[in-house]
N, C-alpha and C positions, 0 to 999 in steps of 0.2 A: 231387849235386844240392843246386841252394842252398834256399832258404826260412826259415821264423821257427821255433826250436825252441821248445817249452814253455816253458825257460826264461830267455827272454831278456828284456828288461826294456821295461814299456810306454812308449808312444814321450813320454807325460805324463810323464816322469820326465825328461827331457828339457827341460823347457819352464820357464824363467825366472819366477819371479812375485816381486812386489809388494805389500803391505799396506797399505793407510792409514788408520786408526782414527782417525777421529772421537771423542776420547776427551771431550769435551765433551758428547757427544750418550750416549755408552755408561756413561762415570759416572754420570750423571742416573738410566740405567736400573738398574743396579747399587743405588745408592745406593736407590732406592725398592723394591728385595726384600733388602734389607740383604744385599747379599753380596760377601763379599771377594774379588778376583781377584787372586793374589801375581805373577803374570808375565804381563803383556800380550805380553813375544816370546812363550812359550810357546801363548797364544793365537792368534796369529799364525800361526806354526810347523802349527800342527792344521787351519789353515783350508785351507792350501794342498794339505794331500795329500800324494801324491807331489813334487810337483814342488819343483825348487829354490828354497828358498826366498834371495832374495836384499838383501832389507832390509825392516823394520816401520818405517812411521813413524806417531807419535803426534803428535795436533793438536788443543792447547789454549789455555790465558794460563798465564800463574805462578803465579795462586793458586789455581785448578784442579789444578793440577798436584802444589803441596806441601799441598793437602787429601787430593789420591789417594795421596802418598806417607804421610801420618798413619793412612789407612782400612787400604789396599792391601799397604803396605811399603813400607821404605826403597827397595828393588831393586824395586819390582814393572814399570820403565819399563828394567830393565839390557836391554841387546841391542837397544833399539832407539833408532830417533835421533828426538828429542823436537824438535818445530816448534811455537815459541810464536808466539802472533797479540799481538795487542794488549787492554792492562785498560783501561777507560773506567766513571767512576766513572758510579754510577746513583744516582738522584734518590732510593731510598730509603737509601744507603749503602753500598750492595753493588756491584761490579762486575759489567759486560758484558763481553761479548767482541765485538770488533772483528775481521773479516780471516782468520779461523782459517776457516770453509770457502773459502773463497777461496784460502787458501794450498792447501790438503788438495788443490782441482782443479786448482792451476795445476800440485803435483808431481803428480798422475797423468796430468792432460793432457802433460807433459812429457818424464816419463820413458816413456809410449807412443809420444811421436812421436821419442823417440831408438832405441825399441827396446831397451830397457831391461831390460824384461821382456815375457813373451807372455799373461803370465795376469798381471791386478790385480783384486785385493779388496780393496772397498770393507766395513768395518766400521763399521756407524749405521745409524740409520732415519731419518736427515732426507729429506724426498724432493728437497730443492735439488738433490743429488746425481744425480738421471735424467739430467740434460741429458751431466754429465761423462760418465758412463759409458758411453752409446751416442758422445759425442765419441771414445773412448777404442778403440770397434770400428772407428772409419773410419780408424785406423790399423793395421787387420791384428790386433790384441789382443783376446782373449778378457776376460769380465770376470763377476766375482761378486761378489756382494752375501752379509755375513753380519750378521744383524739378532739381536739378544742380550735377551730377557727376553722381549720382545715382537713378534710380527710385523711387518715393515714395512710403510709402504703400499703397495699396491697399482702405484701408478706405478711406486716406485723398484723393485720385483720387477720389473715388466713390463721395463725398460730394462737388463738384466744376462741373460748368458749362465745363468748357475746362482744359486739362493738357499738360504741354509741358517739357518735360526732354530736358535738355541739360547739356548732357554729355561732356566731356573734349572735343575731336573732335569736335563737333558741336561750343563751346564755341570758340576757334581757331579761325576755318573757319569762324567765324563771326565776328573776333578780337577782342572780348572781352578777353580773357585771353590767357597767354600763360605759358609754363615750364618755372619752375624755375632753 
């Protein structure tokens, strides 16, 4: 007689997933409870669960990027593949950033409509993000939101399959970050 024994392996273990961090949006956060994250894959990796995880991508400018590797670590971006947007100087001396959400939905809108993966998570609390995410279910794709310090809004929870905040405490306890 056929059927599922105890231990066989749930059918989520099974299921392809995606990450795309917002690292622009998650630094800021980071940066305002002073605390280190040495592996953004590692973060990554934890979001998805079970399931296979099959690429992190990271979405900033360059100097975003070599200011996280001065906080974070050299390695804190290894494992995953880094998408730069565009620097645009700002009126008081500092740079903008240009194209970086924009790029982050054009790869999740994309790699959903190749079937790439079956689950993407979304790492940020920008709400620009709602719209991609429910674009992302009208291809068959599951999708979650993980919001890092602080809660996201409202919108961008309502427009995702699952949401997971982790707050500084949680992030610890799970050794992905600590005080700086």
């Amino acid at each position: 007689m056929g059927g599922i024994s105890p231990g066989t392996v749930p059918p989520v273990s099974f299921e392809r997933a995606m990450v795309f961090i917002d690292a622009s949006n998650v630094l800021i956060e980071l940066r305002d409870v002073k605390a280190k994250l040495p592996s953004f894959y590692e973060l990554g990796k934890r979001t998805v669960g079970s399931r296979q995880l099959t690429r992190v991508y990271i979405y900033t400018i360059q100097e975003r990027l070599d200011e996280a590797k001065a906080v974070h670590g050299e390695d804190c971006f290894k494992g995953c593949r880094v998408v730069l947007g565009d620097s645009v100087p700002a009126k008081n001396g500092s740079v903008r950033e240009k194209g970086v959400d924009a790029l982050l939905v054009a790869d999740l809108v994309y790699h959903a409509a190749m079937k790439n993966f079956q689950y993407g998570i979304v790492i940020s609390n920008d709400s620009d993000f709602a719209v991609a995410l429910k674009r992302v279910e009208d291809f068959g794709c599951r999708t979650g939101l993980v919001s890092l310090i602080r809660k996201a809004p409202q919108r961008l929870i309502d427009s995702c399959d699952d949401f997971t905040l982790l707050d500084l405490p949680s992030l610890t306890s799970l050794g992905l970050a600590s005080k700086l």
